[in-house]
C-alpha positions, 0 to 999 in steps of 0.5 A: 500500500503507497499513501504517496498520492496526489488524493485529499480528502477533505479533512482540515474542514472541521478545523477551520469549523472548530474556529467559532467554537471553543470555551474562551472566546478567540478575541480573549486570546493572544492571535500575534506575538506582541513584540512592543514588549521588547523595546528597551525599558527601565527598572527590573523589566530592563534589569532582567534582559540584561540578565539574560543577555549577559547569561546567553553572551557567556556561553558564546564568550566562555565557547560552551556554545557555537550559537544560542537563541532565546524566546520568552512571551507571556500572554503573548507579549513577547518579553525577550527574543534575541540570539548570540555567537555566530551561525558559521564561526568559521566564516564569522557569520552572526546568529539571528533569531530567524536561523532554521535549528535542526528540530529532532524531538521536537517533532514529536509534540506536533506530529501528536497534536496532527493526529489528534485534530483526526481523533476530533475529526471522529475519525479514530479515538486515542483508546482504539486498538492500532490493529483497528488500523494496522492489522500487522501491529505486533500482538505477541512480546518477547519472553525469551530469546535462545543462542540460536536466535530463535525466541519464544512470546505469549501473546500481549495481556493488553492490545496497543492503543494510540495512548500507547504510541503517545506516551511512548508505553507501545513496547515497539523496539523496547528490550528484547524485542531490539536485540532480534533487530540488532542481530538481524540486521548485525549492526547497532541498531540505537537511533542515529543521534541518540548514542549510535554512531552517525552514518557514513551517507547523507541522509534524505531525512533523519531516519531514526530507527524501526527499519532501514536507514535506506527506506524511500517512506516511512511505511516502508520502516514501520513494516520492518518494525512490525516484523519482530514482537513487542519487547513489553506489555502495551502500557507497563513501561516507558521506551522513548521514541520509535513509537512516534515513527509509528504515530506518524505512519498511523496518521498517514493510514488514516488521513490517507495523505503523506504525512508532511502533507498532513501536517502543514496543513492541519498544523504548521499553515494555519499557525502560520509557521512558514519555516518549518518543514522537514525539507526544502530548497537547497539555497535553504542551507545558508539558513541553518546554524552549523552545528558544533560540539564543546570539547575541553573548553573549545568548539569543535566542528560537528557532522551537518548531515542532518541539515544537508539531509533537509535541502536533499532534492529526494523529498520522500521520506519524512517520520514522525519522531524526528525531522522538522527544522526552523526557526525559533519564533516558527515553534513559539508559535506552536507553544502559544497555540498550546498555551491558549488552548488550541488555537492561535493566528485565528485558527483553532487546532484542536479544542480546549478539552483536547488539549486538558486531555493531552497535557493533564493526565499522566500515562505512566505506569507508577513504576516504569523505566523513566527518571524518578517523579518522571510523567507523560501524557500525550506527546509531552513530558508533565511537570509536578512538585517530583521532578520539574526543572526549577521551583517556580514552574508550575504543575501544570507546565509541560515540556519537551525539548530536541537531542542538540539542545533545543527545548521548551515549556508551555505554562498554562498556570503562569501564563508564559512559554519560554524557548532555548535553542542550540545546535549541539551534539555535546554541550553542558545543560545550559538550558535551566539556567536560561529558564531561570533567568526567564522566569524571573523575566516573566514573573519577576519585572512585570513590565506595564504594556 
């Protein structure tokens, strides 16, 4: 079955419908980033700024980073948006707010948020069986696996549902079930960028893992997957990343469109994020930041095949758990999508219960292979007074963040988002201490508009 056709179905008209409706009223909410907010001002708004233009300008100065940018906005005002060091050091080309960042996890939140806009389309529900849709979803786990290399299985105690695939509980390539991949295929089989080596190619895309790194589409590495049975139980545990591959695939079964496709129209176009993609042109390369690594107190040129990957002029293959590039202020306009409840530029996404759903509920199992205090709901990391990154974010924020070291959160009880992107293979965890310095920004100054 090739999903690559020219054929849409008629499914961004509930979206644009779902606009006129919703629990608060659009002209209540925040449809533009409101930059007034940034332009110089006196006492502790001022103070604050400069605080986090001193915190950023040190990690350049002090070469803990190539590039660094920071976006903060608080009931849509933005309250800081400014990037430092320099997008080529070695062509001394200075980072600006608009260099397109290699993306990675980040995908993952809004390739969720597009198969949700088919749940409120009624066309699936997040506690259908993926069988209902993929009758080759493995229904068996791993119990066993002899020197031979045969392996034994029972059939799973739960059958895997769309919660599963979102709050990474599927079981898809977790344990055993990745050590038959690795034998068959004789080679690593970790996700490339999260701790496997890179390959020796350009890649068309960012292929990730769940088949071959050579597949043209990524249906073609989802029945690769679907070979080899569950490593655990649909639910009883936590194994990140490959079930977001299998999201996008079942998002492309449903809407019966690619799922590029689908996702710029139901998400990126109508929040008008024009820069993000997980392909383009290839004078599109002078707009990505070069990516570096920090090595013994200096930076060190990184592999760009990830941003080569994206101006390939072979544009087939684009997954779910990886792969969208852009700018900083593109993703923001995500966050604030999020942040009011499902709607921002004039379009509503999804509806405000749709996101309580995504963002409230923990789908964890209480013992799971996570960090402790770890929580996850549908397609988001969830903050609680166990685990979250500082003391002044609230309960109910929700996070997630990229593997070069990008990251954001979105709190709902504080009003704000902040965004901090690098372009990184090995740096320190320099983003809690530019979360810090934007909620004193956002909490703190209280600048009057």
């Amino acid at each position: 079955m090739n999903l690559y056709f020219n054929r849409k179905l008629l499914l961004i008209l509930p979206l644009v419908l779902a606009g006129c409706s919703g629990d608060t009223p659009q002209s209540e909410m925040p449809q533009q980033f409101d930059y007034s907010a940034i332009e110089p001002r006196q006492g502790a708004h001022s103070e604050a700024v400069a605080d986090i233009d001193q915190l950023l300008q040190s990690f350049v100065d002090e070469k803990k980073a190539s590039s660094v940018v920071g976006f903060v906005a608080k009931d849509g005002k933005v309250l800081y948006s400014k990037a430092f060091g320099w997008k080529d050091i070695e062509k001394r080309v200075p980072a600006t707010v608009d260099d397109y960042y290699v993306l990675f996890s980040q995908t993952k939140a809004v390739v969720t948020v597009a198969f949700m806009t088919l749940v409120e389309q009624g066309l699936v529900s997040i506690d259908d069986p993926v069988a209902k849709y993929f009758p080759e979803i493995p229904n068996e786990v791993v119990t066993a696996i002899h020197e031979d290399g045969t392996y034994e299985t029972r059939p799973t105690a739960t059958p895997l549902t769309f919660v599963h695939l979102m709050s990474h509980t599927s079981g898809l390539g977790a344990g055993p079930a990745g050590e038959l991949q690795r034998a068959d295929r004789q080679t690593d089989f970790r996700p490339v960028g999260f701790g496997g080596a890179a390959p020796d190619f350009t890649p068309h895309g960012q292929h990730s893992g769940g088949g071959d790194y050579h597949a043209r589409y990524l249906e073609e590495e989802m029945l690769a997957l679907v070979k080899y049975p569950l490593g655990f139980d649909p639910g009883s545990d936590w194994n990140y990343h490959v079930s977001s591959n299998m999201l996008g695939y079942l998002v492309e079964r449903i809407s019966e469109m690619p799922l590029r496709e689908y996702v710029k129209e139901s998400v990126l176009d109508p929040l008008g994020m024009n820069d993000t993609d997980w392909y383009y042109e290839p004078e599109a390369l002078d707009r990505f930041v070069k990516a570096y690594n920090a090595v013994d107190g200096q930076l060190q040129p990184a592999t760009n095949i990830y941003s080569e990957g994206a101006v390939s002029r072979e544009q087939s293959y684009s997954e779910g758990a990886i792969g969208l590039n852009g700018p900083i202020g593109d993703y923001a306009k995500f966050c604030q999508m999020l942040l009011n409840k499902g709607e921002f530029n004039g379009k509503r996404i999804l509806k405000p219960e749709t996101v309580e759903l995504m963002t409230r509920v923990n789908r964890l199992p209480a013992q799971h292979s996570g960090a402790k205090g770890f929580q996850f709901g549908l397609g988001f990391e969830l903050y609680n007074d166990d685990k979250k990154p500082l003391p002044q974010v609230s309960n109910t924020a929700y996070a997630w963040g990229g593997m070069l070291g990008t990251g954001y959160i979105i709190d709902p009880e504080n009003h704000m988002i902040a965004l901090f992107y690098l372009n990184m293979f090995r740096h320190e965890p320099l983003y809690p201490r530019f979360l810090s310095k934007a909620y004193q920004l956002g909490n703190d100054s209280a600048p009057e508009y």
